[in-house]
LODO-524118 format. One record per atom (N, C-alpha, C, O): x, y, z; atom name; residue number from 1; residue in three letters. Coordinates in steps of 0.05 Angstrom, whole numbers, plus 5000, padded with zeros to 4 digits. Example, Ala and Ser with C-alpha at 12.3 -4.5 7.8 and 13.67 -1.06 7.14 Angstrom:
BEGIN
REC      x      y      z   atomo   num   residuo
REC   5264   4886   5156       N     1       Ala
REC   5246   4910   5156      CA     1       Ala
REC   5264   4934   5156       C     1       Ala
REC   5285   4934   5169       O     1       Ala
REC   5257   4955   5142       N     2       Ser
REC   5273   4979   5143      CA     2       Ser
REC   5258   5001   5157       C     2       Ser
REC   5268   5023   5161       O     2       Ser
! end
This chain:
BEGIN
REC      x      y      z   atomo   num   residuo
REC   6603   8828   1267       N     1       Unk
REC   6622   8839   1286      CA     1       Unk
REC   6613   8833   1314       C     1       Unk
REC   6590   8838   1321       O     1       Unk
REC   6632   8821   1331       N     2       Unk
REC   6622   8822   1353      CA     2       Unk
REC   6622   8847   1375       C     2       Unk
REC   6634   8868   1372       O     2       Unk
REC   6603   8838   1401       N     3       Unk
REC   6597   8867   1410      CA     3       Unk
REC   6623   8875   1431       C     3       Unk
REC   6624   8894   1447       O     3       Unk
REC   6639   8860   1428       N     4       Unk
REC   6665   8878   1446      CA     4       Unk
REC   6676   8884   1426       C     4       Unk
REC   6695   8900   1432       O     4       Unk
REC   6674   8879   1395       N     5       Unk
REC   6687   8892   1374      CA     5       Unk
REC   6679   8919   1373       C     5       Unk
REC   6692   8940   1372       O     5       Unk
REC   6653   8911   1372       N     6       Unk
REC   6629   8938   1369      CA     6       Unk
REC   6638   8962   1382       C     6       Unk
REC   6641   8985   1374       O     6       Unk
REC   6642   8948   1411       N     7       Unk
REC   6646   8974   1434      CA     7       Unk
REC   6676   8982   1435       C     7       Unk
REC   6682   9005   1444       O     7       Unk
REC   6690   8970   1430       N     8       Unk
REC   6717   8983   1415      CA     8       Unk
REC   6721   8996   1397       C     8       Unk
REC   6736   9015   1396       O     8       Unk
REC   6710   8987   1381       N     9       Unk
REC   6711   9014   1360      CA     9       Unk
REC   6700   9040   1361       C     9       Unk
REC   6707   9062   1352       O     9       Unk
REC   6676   9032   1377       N    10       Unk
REC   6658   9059   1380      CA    10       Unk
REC   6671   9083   1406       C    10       Unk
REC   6663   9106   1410       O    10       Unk
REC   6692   9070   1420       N    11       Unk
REC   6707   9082   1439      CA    11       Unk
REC   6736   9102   1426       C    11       Unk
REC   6746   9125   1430       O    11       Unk
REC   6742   9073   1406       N    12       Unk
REC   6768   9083   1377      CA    12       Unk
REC   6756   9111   1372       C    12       Unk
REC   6765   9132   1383       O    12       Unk
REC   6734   9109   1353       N    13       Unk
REC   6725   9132   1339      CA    13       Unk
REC   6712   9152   1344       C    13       Unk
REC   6703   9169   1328       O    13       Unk
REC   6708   9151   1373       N    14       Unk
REC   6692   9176   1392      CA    14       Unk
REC   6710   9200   1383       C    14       Unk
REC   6734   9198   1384       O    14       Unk
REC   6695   9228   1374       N    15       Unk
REC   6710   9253   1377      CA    15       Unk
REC   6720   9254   1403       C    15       Unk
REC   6717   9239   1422       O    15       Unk
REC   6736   9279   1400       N    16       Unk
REC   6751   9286   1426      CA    16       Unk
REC   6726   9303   1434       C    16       Unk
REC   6711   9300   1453       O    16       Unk
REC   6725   9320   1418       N    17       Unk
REC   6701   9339   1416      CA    17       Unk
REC   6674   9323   1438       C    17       Unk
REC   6666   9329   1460       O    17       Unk
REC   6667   9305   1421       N    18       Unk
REC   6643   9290   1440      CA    18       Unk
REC   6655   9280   1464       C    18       Unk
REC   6639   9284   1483       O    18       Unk
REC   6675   9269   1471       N    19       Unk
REC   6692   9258   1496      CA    19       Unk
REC   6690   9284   1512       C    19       Unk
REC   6686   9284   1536       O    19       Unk
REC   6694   9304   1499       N    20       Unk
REC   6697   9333   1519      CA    20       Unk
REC   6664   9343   1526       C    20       Unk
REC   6657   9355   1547       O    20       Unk
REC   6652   9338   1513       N    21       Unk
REC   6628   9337   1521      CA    21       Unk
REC   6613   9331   1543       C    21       Unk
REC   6604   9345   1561       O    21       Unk
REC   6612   9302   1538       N    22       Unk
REC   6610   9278   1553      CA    22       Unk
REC   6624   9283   1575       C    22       Unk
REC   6610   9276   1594       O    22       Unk
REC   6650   9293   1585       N    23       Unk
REC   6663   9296   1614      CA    23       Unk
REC   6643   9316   1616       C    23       Unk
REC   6623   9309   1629       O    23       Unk
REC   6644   9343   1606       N    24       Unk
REC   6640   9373   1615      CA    24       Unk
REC   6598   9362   1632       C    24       Unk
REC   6581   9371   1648       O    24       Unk
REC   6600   9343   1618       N    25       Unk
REC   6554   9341   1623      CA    25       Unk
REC   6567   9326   1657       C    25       Unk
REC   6561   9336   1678       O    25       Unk
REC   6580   9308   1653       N    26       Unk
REC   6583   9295   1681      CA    26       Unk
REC   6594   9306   1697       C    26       Unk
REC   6582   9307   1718       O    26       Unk
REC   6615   9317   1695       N    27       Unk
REC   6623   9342   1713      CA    27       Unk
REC   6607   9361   1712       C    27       Unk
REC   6617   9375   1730       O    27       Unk
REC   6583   9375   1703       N    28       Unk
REC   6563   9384   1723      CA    28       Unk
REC   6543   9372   1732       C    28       Unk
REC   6532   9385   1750       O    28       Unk
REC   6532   9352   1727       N    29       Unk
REC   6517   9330   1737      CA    29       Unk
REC   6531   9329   1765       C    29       Unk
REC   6520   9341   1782       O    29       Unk
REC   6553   9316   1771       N    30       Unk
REC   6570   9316   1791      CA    30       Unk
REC   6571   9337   1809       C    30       Unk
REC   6563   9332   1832       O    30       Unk
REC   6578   9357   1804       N    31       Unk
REC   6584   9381   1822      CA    31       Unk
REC   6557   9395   1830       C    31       Unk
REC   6556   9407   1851       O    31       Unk
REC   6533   9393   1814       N    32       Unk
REC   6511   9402   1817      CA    32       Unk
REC   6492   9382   1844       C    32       Unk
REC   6486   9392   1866       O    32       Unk
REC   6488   9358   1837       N    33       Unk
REC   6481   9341   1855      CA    33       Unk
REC   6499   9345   1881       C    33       Unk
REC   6485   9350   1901       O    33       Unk
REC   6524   9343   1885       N    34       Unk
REC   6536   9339   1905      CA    34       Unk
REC   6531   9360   1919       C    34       Unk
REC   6530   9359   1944       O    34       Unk
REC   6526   9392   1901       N    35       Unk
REC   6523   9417   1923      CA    35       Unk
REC   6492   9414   1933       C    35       Unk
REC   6480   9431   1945       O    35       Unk
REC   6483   9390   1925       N    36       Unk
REC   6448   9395   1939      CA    36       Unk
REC   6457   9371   1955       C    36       Unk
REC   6446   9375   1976       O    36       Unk
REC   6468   9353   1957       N    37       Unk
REC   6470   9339   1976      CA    37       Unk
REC   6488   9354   2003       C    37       Unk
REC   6486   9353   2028       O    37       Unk
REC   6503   9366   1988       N    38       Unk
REC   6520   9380   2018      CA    38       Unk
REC   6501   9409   2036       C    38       Unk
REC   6502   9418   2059       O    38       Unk
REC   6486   9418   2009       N    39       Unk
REC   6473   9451   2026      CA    39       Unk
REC   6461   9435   2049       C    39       Unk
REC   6478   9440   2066       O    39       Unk
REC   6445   9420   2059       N    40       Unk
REC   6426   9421   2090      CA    40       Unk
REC   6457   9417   2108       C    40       Unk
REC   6458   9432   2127       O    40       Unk
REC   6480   9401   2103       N    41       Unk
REC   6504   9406   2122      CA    41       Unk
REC   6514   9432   2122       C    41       Unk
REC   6536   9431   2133       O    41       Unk
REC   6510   9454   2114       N    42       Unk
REC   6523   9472   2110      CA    42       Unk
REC   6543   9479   2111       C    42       Unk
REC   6554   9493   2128       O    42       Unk
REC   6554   9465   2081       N    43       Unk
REC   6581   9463   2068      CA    43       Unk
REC   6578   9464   2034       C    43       Unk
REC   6559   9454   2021       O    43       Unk
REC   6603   9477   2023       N    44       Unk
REC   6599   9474   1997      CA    44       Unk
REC   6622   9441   1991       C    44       Unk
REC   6636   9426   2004       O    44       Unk
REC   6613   9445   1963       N    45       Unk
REC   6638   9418   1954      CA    45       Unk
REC   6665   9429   1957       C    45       Unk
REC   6682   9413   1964       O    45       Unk
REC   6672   9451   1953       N    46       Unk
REC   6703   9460   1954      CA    46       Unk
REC   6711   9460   1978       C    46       Unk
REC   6733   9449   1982       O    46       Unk
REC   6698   9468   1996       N    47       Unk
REC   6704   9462   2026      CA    47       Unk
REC   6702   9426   2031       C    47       Unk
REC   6716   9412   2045       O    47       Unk
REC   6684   9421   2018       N    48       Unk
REC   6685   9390   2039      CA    48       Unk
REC   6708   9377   2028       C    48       Unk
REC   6718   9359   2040       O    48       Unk
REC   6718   9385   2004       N    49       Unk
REC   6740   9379   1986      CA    49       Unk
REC   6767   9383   2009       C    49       Unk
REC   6783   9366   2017       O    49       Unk
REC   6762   9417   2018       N    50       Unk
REC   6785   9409   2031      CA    50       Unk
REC   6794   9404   2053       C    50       Unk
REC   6818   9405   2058       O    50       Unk
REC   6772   9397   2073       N    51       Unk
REC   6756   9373   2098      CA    51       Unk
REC   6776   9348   2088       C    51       Unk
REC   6798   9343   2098       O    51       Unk
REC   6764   9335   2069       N    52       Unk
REC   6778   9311   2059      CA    52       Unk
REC   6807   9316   2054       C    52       Unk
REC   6821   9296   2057       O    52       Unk
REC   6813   9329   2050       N    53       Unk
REC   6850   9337   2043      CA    53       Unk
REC   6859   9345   2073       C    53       Unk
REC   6880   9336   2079       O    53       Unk
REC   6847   9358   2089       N    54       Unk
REC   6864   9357   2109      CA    54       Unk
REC   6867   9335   2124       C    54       Unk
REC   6889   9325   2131       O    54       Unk
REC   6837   9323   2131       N    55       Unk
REC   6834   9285   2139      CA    55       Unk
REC   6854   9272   2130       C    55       Unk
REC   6868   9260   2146       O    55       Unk
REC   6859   9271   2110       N    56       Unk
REC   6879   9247   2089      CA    56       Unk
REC   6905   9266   2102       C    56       Unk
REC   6918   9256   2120       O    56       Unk
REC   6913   9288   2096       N    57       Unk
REC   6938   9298   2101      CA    57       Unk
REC   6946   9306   2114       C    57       Unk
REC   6970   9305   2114       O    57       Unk
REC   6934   9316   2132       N    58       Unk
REC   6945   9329   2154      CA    58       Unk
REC   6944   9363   2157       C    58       Unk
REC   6925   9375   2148       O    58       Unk
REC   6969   9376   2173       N    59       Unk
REC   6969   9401   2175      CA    59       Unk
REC   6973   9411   2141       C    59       Unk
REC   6989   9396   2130       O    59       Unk
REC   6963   9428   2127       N    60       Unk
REC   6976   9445   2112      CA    60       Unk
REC   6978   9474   2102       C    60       Unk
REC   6960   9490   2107       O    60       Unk
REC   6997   9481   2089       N    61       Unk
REC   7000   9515   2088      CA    61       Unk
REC   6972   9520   2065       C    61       Unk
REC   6963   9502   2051       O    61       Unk
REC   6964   9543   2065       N    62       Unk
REC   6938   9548   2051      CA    62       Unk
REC   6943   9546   2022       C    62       Unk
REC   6926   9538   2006       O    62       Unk
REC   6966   9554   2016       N    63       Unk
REC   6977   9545   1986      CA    63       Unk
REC   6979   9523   1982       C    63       Unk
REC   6986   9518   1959       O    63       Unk
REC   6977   9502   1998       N    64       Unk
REC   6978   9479   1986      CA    64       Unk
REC   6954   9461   1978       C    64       Unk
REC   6949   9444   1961       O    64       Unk
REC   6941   9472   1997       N    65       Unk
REC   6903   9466   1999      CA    65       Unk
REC   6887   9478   1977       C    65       Unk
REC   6866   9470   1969       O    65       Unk
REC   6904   9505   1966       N    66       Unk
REC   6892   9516   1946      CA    66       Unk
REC   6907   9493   1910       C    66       Unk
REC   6895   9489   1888       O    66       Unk
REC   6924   9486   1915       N    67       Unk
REC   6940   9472   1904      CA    67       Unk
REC   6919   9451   1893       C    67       Unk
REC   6912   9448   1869       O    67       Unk
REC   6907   9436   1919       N    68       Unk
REC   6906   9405   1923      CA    68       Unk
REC   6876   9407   1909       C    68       Unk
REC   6870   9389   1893       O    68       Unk
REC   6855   9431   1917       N    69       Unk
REC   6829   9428   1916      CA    69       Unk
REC   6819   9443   1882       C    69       Unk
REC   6798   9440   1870       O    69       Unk
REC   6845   9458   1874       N    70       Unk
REC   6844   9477   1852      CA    70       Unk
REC   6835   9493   1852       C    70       Unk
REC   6817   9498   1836       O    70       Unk
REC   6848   9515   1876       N    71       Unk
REC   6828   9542   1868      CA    71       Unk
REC   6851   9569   1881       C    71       Unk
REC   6873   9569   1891       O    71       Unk
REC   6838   9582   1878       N    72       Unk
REC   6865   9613   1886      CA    72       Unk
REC   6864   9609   1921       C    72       Unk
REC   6844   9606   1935       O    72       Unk
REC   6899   9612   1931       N    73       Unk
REC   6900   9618   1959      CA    73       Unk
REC   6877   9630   1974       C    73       Unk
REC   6867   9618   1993       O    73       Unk
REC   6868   9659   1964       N    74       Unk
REC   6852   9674   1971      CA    74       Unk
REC   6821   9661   1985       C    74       Unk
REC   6808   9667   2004       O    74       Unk
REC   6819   9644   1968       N    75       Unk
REC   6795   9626   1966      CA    75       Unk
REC   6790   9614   1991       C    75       Unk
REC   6771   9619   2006       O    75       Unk
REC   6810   9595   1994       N    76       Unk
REC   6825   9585   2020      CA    76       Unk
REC   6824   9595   2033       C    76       Unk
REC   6807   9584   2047       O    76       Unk
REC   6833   9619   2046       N    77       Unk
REC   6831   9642   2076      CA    77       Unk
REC   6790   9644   2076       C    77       Unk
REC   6778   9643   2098       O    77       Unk
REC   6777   9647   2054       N    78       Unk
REC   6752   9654   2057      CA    78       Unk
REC   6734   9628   2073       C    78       Unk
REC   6720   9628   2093       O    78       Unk
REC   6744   9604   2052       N    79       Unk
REC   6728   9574   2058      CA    79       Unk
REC   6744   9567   2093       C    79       Unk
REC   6731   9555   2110       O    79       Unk
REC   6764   9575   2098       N    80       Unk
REC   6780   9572   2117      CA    80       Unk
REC   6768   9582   2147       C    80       Unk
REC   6763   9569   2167       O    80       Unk
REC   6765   9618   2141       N    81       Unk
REC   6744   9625   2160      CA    81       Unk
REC   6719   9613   2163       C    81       Unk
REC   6710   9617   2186       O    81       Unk
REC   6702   9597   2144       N    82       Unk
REC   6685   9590   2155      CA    82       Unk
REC   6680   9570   2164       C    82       Unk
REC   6660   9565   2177       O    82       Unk
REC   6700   9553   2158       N    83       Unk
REC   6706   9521   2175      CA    83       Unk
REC   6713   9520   2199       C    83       Unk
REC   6707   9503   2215       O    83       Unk
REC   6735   9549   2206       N    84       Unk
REC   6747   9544   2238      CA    84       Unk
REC   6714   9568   2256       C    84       Unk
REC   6711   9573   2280       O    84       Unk
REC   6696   9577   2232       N    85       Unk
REC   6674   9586   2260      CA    85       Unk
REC   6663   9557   2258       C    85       Unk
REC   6657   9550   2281       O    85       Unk
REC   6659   9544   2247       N    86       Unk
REC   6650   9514   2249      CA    86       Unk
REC   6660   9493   2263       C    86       Unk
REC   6650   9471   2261       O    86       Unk
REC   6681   9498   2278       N    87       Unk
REC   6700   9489   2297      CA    87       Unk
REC   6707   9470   2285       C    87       Unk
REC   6716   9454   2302       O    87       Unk
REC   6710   9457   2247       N    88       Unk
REC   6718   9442   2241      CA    88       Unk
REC   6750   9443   2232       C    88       Unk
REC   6761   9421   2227       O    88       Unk
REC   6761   9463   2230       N    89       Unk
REC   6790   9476   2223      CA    89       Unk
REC   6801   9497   2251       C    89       Unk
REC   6787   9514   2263       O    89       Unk
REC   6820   9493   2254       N    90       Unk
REC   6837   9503   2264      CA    90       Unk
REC   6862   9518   2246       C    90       Unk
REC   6870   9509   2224       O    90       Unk
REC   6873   9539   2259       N    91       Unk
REC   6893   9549   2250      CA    91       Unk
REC   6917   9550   2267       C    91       Unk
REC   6916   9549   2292       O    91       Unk
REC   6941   9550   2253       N    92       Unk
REC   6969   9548   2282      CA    92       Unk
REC   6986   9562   2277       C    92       Unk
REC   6978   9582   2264       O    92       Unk
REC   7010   9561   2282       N    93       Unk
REC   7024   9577   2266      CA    93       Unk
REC   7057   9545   2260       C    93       Unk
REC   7064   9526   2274       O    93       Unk
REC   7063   9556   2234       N    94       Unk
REC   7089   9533   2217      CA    94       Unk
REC   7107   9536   2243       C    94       Unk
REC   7109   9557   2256       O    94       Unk
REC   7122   9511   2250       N    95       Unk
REC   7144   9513   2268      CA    95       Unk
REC   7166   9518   2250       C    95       Unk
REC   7185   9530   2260       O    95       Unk
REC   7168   9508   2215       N    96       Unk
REC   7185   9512   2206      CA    96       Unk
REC   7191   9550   2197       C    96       Unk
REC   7213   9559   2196       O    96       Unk
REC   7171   9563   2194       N    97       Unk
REC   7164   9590   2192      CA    97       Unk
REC   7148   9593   2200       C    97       Unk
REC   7126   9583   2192       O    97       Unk
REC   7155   9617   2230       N    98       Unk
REC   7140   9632   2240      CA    98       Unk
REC   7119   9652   2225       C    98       Unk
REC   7098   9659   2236       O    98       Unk
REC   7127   9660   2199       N    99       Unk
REC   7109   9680   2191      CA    99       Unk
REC   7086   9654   2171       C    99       Unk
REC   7073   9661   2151       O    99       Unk
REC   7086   9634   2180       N   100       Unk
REC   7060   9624   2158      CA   100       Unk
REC   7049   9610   2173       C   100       Unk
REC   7059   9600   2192       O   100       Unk
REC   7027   9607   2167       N   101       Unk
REC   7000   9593   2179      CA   101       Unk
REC   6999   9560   2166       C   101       Unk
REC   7004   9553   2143       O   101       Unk
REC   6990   9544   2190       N   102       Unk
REC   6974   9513   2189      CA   102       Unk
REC   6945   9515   2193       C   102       Unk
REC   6929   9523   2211       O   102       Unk
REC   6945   9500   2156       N   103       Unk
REC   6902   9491   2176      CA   103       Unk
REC   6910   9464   2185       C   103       Unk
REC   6932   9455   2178       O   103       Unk
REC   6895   9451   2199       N   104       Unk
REC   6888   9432   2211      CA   104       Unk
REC   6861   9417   2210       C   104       Unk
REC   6842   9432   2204       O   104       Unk
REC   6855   9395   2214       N   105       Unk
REC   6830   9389   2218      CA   105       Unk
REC   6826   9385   2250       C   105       Unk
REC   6844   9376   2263       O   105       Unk
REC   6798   9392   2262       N   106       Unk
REC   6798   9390   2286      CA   106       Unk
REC   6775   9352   2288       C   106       Unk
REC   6760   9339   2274       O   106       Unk
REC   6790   9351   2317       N   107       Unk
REC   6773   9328   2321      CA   107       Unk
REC   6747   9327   2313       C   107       Unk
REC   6738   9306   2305       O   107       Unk
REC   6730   9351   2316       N   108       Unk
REC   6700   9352   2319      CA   108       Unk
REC   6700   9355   2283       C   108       Unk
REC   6680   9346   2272       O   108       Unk
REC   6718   9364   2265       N   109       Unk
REC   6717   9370   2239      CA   109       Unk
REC   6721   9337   2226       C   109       Unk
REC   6703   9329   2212       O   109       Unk
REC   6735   9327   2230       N   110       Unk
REC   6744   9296   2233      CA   110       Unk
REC   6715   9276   2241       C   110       Unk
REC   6714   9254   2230       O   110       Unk
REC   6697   9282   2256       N   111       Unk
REC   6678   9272   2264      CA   111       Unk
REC   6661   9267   2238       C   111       Unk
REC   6658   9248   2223       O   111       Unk
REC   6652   9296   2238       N   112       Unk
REC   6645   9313   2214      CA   112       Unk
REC   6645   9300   2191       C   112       Unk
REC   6624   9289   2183       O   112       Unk
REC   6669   9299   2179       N   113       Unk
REC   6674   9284   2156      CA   113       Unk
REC   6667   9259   2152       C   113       Unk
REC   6659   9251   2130       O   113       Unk
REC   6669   9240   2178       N   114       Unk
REC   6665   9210   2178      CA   114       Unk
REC   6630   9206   2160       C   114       Unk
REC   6623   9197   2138       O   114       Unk
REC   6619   9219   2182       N   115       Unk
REC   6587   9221   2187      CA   115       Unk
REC   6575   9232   2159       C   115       Unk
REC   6556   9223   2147       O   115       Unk
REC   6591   9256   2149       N   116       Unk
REC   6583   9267   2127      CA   116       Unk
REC   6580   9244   2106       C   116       Unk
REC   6560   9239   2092       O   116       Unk
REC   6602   9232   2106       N   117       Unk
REC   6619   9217   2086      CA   117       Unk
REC   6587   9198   2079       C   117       Unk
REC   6571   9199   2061       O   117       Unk
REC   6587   9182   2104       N   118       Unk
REC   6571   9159   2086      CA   118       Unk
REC   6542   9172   2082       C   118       Unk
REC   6528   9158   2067       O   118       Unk
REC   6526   9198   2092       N   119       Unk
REC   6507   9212   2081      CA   119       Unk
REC   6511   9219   2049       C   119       Unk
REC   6493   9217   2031       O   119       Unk
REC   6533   9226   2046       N   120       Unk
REC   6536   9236   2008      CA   120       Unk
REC   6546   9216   2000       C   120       Unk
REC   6544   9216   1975       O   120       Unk
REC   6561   9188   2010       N   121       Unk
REC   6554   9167   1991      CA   121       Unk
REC   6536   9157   1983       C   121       Unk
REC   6536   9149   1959       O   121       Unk
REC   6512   9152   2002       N   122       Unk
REC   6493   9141   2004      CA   122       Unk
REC   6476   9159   1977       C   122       Unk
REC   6466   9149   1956       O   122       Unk
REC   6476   9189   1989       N   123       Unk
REC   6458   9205   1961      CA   123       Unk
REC   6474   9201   1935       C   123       Unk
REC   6457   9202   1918       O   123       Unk
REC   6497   9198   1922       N   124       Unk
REC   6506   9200   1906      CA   124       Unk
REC   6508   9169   1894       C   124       Unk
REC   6519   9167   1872       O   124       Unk
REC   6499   9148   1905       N   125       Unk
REC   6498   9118   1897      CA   125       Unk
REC   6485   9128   1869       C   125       Unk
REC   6498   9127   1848       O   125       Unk
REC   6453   9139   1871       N   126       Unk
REC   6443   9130   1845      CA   126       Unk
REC   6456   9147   1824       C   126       Unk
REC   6446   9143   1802       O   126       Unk
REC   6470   9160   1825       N   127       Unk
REC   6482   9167   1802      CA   127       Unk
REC   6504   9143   1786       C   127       Unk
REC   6513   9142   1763       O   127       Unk
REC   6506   9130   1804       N   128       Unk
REC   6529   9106   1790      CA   128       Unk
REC   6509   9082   1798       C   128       Unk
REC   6523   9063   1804       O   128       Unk
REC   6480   9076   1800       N   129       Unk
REC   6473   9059   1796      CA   129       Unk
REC   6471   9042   1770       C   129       Unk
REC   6464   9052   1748       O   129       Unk
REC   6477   9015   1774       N   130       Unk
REC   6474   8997   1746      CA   130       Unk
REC   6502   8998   1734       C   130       Unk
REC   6504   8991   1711       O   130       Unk
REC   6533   9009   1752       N   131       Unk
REC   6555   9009   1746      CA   131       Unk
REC   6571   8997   1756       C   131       Unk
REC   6582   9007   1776       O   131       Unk
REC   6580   8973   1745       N   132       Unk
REC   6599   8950   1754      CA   132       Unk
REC   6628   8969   1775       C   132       Unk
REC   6642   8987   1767       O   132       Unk
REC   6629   8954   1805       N   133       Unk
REC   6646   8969   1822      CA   133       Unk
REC   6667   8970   1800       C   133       Unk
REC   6672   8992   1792       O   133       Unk
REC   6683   8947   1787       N   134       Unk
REC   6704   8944   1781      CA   134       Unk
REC   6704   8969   1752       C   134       Unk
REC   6725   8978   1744       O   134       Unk
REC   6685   8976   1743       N   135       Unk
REC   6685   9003   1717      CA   135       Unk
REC   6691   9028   1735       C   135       Unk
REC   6701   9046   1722       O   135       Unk
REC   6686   9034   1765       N   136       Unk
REC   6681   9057   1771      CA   136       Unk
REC   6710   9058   1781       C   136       Unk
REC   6719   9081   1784       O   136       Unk
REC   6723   9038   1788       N   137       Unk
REC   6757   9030   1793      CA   137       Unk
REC   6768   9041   1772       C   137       Unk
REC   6776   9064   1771       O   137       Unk
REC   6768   9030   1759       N   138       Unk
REC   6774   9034   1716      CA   138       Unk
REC   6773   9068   1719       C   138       Unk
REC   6791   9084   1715       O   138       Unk
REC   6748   9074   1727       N   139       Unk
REC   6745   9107   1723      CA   139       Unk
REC   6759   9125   1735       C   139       Unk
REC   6766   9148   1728       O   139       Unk
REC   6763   9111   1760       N   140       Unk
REC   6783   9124   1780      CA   140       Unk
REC   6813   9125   1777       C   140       Unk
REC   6828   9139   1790       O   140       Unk
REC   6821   9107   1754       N   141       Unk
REC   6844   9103   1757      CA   141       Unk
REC   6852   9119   1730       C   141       Unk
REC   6876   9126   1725       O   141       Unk
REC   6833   9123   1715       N   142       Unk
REC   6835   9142   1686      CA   142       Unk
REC   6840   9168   1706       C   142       Unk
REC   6863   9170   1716       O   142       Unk
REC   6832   9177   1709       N   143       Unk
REC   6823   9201   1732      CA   143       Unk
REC   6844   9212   1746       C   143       Unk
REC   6847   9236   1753       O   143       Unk
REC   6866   9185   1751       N   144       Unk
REC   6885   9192   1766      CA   144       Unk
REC   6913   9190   1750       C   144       Unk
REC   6933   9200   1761       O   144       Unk
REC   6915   9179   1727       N   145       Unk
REC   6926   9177   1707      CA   145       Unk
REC   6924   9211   1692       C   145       Unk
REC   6943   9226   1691       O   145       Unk
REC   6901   9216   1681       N   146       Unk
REC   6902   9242   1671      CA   146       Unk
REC   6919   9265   1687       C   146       Unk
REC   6933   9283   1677       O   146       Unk
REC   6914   9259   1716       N   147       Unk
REC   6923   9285   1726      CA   147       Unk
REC   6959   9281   1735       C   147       Unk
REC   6972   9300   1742       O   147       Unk
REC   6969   9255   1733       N   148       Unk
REC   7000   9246   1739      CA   148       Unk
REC   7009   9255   1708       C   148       Unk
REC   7030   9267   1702       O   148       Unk
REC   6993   9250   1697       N   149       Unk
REC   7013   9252   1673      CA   149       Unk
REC   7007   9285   1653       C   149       Unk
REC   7015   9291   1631       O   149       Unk
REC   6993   9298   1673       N   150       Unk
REC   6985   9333   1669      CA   150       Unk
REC   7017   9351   1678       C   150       Unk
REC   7028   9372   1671       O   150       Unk
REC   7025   9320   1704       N   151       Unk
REC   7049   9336   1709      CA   151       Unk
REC   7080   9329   1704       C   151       Unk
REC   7102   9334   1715       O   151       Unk
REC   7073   9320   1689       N   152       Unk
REC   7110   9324   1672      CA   152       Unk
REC   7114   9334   1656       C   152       Unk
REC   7138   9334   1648       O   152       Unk
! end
């Protein structure tokens, strides 16, 4: 048998069970490393999570940030206060409704993120070292597939 036979099949006949595994070890591998790369910035991952969501998006209501990052509104007002004493978040108020609140990212939070960014790429390389760019594409795009099709 040849070895792309090999590795197809052995992908075919993986439990789900072991597949669930195998995510659950890398997803803390992942989340573990990244909160030791982020503690000397003094930030967690859920916050820098939603640093990056406001960068990419713009203003949004805190339900939607709680939405985007996966975690309870509540959460949001807490990670929220401590970004705008970090002068990286701002708060405003909705022009469409007065009674709800905009985070924002502030320029200096925006800075922030740039600078951060290539420090935790940089620490997080060797975890995908010896991994063809075009597999970690592949991975990204499973990734983003799982969660489009979570919602219909």
């Amino acid at each position: 048998m040849s070895l792309f036979k090999k590795i197809t099949s052995a992908a075919r006949n993986r439990t789900t069970y072991t597949t669930g595994l195998l995510q659950a070890r890398a997803y803390k591998v992942l989340v573990e490393h990244t909160s030791v790369v982020l503690a000397p910035l003094g930030i967690s991952t859920t916050e820098w999570a939603m640093l990056g969501l406001l960068l990419e998006v713009g203003s949004m209501r805190p339900k939607q940030i709680a939405e985007g990052v996966g975690v309870e509104p509540p959460f949001v007002t807490v990670m929220a206060a401590h970004l705008k004493r970090s002068g990286w978040v701002a708060e405003m108020p909705d022009k469409k409704d007065s009674r709800a609140k905009l985070l924002s990212i502030t320029p200096k939070g925006a800075a922030f993120v740039k600078k951060a960014e290539i420090h935790v790429r940089n620490q997080m390389r060797r975890l995908v070292a010896g991994t063809a760019p075009s597999d970690l594409l592949g991975y990204l795009a499973v990734l983003e597939s799982i969660i489009k099709n979570s919602e219909k």
